[in-house]
N, CA, C and O atoms as CSV, one atom per row, in Angstrom:
chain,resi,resn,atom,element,x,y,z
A,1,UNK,N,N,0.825,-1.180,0.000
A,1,UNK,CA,C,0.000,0.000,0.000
A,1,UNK,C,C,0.875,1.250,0.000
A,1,UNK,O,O,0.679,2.229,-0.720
A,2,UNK,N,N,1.881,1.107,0.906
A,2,UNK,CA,C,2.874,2.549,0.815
A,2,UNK,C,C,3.478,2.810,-0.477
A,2,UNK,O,O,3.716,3.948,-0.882
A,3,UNK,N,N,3.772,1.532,-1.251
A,3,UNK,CA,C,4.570,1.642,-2.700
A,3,UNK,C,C,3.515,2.273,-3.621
A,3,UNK,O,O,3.744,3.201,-4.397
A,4,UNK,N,N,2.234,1.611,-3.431
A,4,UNK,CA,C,1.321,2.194,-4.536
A,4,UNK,C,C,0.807,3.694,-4.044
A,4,UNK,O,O,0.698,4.621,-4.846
A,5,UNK,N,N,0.527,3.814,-2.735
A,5,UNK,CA,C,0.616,5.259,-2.364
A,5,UNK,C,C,1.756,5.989,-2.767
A,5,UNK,O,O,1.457,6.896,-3.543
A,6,UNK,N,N,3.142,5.894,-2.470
A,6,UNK,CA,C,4.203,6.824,-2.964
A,6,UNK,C,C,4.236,6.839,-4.598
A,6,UNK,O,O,4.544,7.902,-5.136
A,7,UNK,N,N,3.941,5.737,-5.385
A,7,UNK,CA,C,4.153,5.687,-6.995
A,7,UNK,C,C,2.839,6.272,-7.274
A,7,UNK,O,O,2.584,6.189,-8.476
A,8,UNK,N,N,1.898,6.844,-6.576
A,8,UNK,CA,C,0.534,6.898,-7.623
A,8,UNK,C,C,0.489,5.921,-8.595
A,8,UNK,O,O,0.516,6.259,-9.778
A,9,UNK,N,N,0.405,4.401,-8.177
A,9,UNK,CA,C,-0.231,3.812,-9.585
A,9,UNK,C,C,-0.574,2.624,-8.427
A,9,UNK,O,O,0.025,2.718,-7.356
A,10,UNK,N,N,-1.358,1.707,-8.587
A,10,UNK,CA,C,-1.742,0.505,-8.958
A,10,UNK,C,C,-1.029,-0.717,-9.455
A,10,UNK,O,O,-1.318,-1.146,-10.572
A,11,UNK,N,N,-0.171,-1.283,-8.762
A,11,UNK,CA,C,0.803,-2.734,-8.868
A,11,UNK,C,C,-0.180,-3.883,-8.517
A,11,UNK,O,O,0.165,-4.763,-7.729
A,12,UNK,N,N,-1.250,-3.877,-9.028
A,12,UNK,CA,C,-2.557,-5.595,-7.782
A,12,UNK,C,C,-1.640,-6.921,-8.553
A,12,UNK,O,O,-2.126,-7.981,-8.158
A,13,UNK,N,N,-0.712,-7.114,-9.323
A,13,UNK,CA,C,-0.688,-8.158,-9.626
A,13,UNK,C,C,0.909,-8.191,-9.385
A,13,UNK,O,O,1.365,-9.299,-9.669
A,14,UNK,N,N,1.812,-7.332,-8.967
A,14,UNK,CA,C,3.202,-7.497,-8.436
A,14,UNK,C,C,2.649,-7.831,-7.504
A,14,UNK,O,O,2.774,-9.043,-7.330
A,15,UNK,N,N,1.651,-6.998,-6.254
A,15,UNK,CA,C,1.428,-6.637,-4.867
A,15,UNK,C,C,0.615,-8.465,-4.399
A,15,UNK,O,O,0.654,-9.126,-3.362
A,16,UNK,N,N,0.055,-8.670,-5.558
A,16,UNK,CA,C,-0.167,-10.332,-4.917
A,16,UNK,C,C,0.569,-11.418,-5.075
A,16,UNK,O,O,0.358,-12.482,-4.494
A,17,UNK,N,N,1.639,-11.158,-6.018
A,17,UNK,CA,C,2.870,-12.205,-6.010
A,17,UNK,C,C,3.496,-12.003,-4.278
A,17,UNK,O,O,3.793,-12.852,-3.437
A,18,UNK,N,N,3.518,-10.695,-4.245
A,18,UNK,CA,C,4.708,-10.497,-3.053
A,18,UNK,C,C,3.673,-10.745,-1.953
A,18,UNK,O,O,4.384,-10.471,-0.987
A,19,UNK,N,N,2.540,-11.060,-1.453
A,19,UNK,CA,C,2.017,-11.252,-0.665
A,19,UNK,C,C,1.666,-12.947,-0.526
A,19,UNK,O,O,1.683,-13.508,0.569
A,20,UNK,N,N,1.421,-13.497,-1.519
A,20,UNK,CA,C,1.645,-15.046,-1.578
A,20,UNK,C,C,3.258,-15.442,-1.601
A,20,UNK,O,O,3.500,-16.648,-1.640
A,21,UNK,N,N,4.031,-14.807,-1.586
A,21,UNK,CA,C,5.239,-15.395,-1.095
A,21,UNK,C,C,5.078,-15.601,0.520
A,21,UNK,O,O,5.896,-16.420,0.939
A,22,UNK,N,N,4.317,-15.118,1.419
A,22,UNK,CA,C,3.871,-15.061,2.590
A,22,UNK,C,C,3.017,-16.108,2.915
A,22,UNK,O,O,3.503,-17.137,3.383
A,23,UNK,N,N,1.806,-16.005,2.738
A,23,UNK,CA,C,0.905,-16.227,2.344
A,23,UNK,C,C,0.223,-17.132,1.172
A,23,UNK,O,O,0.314,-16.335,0.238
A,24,UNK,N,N,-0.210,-17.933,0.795
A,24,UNK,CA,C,-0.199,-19.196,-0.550
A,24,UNK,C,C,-1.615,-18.827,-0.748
A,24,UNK,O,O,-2.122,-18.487,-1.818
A,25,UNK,N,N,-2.233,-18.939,0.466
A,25,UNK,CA,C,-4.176,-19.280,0.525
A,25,UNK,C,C,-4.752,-18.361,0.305
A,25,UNK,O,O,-5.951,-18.497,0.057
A,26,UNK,N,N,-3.983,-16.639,0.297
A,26,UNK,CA,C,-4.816,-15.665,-0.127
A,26,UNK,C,C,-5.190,-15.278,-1.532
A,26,UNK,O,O,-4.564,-15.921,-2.374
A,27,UNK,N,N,-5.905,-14.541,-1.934
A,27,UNK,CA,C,-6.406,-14.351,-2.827
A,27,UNK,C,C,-6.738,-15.681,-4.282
A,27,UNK,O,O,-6.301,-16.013,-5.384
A,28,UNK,N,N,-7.509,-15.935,-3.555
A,28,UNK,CA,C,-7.470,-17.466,-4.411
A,28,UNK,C,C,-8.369,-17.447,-5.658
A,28,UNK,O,O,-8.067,-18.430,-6.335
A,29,UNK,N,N,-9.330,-16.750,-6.233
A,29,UNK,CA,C,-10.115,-16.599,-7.150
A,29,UNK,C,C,-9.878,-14.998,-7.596
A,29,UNK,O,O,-9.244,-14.209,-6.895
A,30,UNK,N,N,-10.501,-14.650,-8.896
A,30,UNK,CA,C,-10.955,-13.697,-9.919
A,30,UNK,C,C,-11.635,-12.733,-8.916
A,30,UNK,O,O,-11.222,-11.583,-8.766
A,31,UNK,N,N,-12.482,-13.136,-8.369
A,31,UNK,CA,C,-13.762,-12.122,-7.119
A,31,UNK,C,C,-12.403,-11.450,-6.978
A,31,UNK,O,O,-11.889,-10.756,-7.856
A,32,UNK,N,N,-11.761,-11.776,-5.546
A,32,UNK,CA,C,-10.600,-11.397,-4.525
A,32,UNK,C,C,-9.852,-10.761,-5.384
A,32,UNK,O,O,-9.947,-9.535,-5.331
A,33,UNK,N,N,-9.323,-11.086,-5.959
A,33,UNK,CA,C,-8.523,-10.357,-6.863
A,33,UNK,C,C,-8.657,-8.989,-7.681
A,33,UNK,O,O,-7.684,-8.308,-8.005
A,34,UNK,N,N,-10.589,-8.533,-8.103
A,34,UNK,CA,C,-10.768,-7.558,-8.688
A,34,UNK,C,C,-11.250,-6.813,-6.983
A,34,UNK,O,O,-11.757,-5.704,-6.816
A,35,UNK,N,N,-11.030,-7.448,-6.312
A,35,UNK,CA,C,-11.321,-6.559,-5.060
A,35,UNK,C,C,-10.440,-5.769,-4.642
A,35,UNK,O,O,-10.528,-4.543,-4.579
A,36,UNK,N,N,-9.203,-6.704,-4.219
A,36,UNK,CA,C,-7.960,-5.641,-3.944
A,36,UNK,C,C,-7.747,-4.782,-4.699
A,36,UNK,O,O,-7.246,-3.737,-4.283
A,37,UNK,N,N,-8.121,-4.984,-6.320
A,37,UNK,CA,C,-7.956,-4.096,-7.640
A,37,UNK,C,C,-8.747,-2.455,-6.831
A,37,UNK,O,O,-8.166,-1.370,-6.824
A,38,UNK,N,N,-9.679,-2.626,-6.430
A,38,UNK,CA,C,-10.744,-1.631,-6.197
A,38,UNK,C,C,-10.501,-1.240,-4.855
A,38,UNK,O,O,-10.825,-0.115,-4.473
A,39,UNK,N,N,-10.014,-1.986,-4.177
A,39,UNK,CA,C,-9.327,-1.320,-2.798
A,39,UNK,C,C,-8.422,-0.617,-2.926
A,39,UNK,O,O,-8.563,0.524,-2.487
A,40,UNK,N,N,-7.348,-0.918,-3.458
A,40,UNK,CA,C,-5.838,-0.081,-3.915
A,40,UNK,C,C,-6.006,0.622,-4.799
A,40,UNK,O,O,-5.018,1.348,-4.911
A,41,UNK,N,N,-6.840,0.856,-5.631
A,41,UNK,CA,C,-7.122,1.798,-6.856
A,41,UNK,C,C,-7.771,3.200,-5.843
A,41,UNK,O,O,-7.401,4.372,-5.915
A,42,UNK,N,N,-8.658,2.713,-5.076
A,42,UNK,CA,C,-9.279,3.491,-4.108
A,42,UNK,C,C,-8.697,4.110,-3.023
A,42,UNK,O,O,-9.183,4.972,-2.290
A,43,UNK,N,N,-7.162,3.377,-2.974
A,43,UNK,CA,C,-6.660,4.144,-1.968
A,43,UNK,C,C,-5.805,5.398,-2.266
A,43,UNK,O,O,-5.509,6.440,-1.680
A,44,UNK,N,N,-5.514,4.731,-3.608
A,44,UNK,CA,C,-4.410,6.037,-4.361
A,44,UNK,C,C,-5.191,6.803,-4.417
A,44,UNK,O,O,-4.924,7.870,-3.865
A,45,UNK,N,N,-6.186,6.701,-4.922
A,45,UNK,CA,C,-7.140,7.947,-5.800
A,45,UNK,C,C,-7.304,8.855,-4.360
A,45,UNK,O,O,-7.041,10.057,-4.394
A,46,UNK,N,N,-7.740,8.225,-3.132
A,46,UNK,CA,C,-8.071,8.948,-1.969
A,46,UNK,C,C,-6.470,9.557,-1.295
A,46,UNK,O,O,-6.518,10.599,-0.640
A,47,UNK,N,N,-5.555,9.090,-1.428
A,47,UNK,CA,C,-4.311,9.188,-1.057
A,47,UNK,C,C,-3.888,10.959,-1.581
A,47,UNK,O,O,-3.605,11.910,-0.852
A,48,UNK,N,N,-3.981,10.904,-3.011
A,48,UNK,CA,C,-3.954,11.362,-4.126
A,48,UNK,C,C,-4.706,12.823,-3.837
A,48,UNK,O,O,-4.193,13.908,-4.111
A,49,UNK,N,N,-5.609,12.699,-3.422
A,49,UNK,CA,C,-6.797,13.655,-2.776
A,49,UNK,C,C,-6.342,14.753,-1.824
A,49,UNK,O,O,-6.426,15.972,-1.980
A,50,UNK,N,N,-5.777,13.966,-0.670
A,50,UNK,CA,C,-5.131,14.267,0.167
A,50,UNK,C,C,-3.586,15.348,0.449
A,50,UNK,O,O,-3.205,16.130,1.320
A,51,UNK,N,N,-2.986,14.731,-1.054
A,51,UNK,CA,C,-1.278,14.909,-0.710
A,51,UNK,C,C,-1.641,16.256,-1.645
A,51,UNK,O,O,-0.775,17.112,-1.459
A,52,UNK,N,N,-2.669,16.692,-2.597
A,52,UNK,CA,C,-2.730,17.854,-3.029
A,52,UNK,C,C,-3.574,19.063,-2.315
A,52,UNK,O,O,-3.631,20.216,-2.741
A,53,UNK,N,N,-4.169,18.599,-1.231
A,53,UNK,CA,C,-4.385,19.998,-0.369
A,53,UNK,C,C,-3.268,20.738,-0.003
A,53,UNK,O,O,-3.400,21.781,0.637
C-alpha cells in the first residue's frame, strides 16, 4: 500500500505475487482479486486527494 501510495499507480498483480510469497491461501479466485484491484485503486485515488491539499 505505501509503494502504490508513494508511486501513484496501482501494482494488484506485483502486490499479490509479493504477498503469496507469505501467504499461498490468499487471494485465491478472480472475485478477490478484482477486489484488492478496487481497494488499492481506491486508496491512491483517496491518497492522491489528500497529498494535493
Amino acid at each position: 500500500m505505501e509503494r502504490s501510495k508513494h508511486d501513484g499507480e496501482v501494482a494488484v498483480a506485483e502486490t499479490v505475487r509479493l504477498i503469496r510469497r507469505r501467504r499461498q491461501q490468499v487471494i485465491r479466485n478472480e472475485e478477490q482479486y478484482r477486489f484488492c484491484h478496487e481497494f488499492m485503486k481506491s486508496f491512491v485515488e483517496g491518497c492522491a486527494v489528500y497529498t494535493k491539499t
